[in-house]
C-alpha positions as CSV (number, residue, x, y, z in Angstrom):
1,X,12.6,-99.9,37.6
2,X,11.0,-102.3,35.3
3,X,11.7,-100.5,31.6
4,X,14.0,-97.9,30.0
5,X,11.3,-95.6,27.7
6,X,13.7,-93.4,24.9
7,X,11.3,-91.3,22.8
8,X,12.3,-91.5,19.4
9,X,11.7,-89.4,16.0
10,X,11.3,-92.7,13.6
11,X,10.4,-96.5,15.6
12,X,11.6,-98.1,12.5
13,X,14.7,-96.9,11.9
14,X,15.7,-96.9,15.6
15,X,14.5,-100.5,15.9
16,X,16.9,-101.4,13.3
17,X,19.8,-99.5,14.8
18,X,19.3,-101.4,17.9
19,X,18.7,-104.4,16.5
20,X,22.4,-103.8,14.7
21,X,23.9,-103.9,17.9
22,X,22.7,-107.4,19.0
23,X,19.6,-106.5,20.6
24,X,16.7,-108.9,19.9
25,X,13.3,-107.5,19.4
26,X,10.3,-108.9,21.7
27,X,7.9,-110.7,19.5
28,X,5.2,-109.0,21.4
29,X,6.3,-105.2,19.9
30,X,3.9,-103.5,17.3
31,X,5.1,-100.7,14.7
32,X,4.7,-98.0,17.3
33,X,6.4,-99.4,20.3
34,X,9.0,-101.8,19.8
35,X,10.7,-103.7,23.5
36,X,13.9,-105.3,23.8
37,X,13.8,-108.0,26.5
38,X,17.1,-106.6,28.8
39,X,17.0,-109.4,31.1
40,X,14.4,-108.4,33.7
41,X,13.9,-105.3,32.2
42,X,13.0,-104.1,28.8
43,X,14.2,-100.7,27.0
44,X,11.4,-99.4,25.0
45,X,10.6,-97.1,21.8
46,X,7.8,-94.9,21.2
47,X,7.8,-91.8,18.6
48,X,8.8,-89.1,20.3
49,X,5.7,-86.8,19.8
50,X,3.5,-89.4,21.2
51,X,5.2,-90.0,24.2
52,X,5.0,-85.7,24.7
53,X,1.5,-86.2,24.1
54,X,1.1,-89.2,27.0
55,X,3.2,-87.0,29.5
56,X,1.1,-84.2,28.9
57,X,4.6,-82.1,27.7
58,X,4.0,-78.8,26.1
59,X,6.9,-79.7,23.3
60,X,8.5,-83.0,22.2
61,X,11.7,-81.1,20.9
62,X,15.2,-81.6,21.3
63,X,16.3,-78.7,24.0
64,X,20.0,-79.9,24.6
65,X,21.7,-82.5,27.3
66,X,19.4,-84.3,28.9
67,X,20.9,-85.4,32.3
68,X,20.8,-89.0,31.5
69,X,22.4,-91.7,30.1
70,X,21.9,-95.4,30.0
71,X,25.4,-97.2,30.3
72,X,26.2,-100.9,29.4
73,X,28.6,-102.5,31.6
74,X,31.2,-104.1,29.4
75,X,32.5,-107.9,30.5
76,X,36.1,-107.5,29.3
77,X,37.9,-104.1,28.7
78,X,38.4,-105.0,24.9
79,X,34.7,-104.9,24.1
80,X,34.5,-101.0,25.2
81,X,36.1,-99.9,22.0
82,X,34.7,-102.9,20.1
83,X,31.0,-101.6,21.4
84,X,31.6,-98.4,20.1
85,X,32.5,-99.5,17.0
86,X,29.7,-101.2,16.4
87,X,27.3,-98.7,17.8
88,X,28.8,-96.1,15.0
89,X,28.9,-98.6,12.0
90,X,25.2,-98.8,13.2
91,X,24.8,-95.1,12.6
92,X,25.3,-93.9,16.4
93,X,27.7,-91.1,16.8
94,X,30.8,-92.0,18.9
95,X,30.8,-88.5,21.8
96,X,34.1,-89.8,23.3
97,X,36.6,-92.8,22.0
98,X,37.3,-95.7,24.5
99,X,39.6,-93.8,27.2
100,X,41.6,-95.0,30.0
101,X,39.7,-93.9,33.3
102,X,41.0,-94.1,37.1
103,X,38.9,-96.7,37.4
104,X,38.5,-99.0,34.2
105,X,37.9,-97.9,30.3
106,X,34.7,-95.7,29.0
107,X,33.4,-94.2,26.4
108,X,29.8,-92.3,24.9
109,X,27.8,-92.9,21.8
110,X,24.6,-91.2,21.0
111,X,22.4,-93.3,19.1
112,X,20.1,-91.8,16.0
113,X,17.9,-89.7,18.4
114,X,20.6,-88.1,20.6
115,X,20.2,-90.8,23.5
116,X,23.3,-91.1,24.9
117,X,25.3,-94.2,26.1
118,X,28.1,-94.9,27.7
119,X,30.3,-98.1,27.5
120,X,32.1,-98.4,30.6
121,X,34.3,-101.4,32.1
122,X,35.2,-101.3,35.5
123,X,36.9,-104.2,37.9
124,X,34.8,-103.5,40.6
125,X,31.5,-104.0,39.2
126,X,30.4,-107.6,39.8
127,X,27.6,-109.6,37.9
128,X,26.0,-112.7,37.9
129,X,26.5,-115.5,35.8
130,X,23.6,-114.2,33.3
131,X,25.2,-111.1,33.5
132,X,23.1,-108.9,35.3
133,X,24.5,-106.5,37.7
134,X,24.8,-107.4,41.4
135,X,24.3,-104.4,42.5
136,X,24.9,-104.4,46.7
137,X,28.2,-106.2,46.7
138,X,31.7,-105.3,45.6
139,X,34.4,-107.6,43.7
140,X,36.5,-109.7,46.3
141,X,33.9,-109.4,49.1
């Protein structure tokens, strides 16, 4: 998977909250689709409607939970809640505080268009020194 596409009701506005959380906007975006670089990845925004109109989708409405959610893997178990927080002073809606898990500390935000997210730190998960995810070996081996 190369890029992360969230239809969205207002670029702008979502742009910015993004943008609140750290994210840094690719100089190559336009007013209708804005990328954040994601390190080897991007996570996109187009207006909702138009990306209903691209996929050939009868409706571009909100019809419930979606199934998905995007998760940031936190580096320390302190920046779950601190994530969260700054995620909802952003305008995202916090769906479930930083909470003890059997294996690490978690927690769910929507941003301003219902996309969930969860913030989730776990021991096991092991990452490079750029912080992306290794994703075929386990901590200790």
């Amino acid at each position: 998977m190369h890029m992360v596409l969230l239809g969205v009701e207002n670029v702008a506005h979502s742009a910015t909250f993004y943008e609140a959380l750290g994210w840094t906007r690719s100089p190559t975006s336009s007013d209708g689709f804005v990328k954040f670089n994601m390190g080897g990845y991007a996570i996109s925004l187009i207006n909702r409607n138009d990306l209903a109109k691209d996929a050939l989708e009868p409706t571009a409405a909100k019809t419930g939970f979606s199934g998905v959610a995007l998760i940031h893997m936190a580096r320390q178990p302190q920046d779950v809640p601190r994530i969260l927080a700054q995620a909802e002073a952003a305008g995202g809606v916090i769906v479930k505080p930083a909470t003890r898990t059997h294996w690490g500390i978690a927690g769910y935000f929507k941003d301003p268009d219902g996309h969930l997210f969860e913030v989730d730190y776990e021991p096991v998960w092991v990452f490079d020194d750029a912080h992306h995810l290794v994703v075929d070996r386990i901590a200790g081996a």
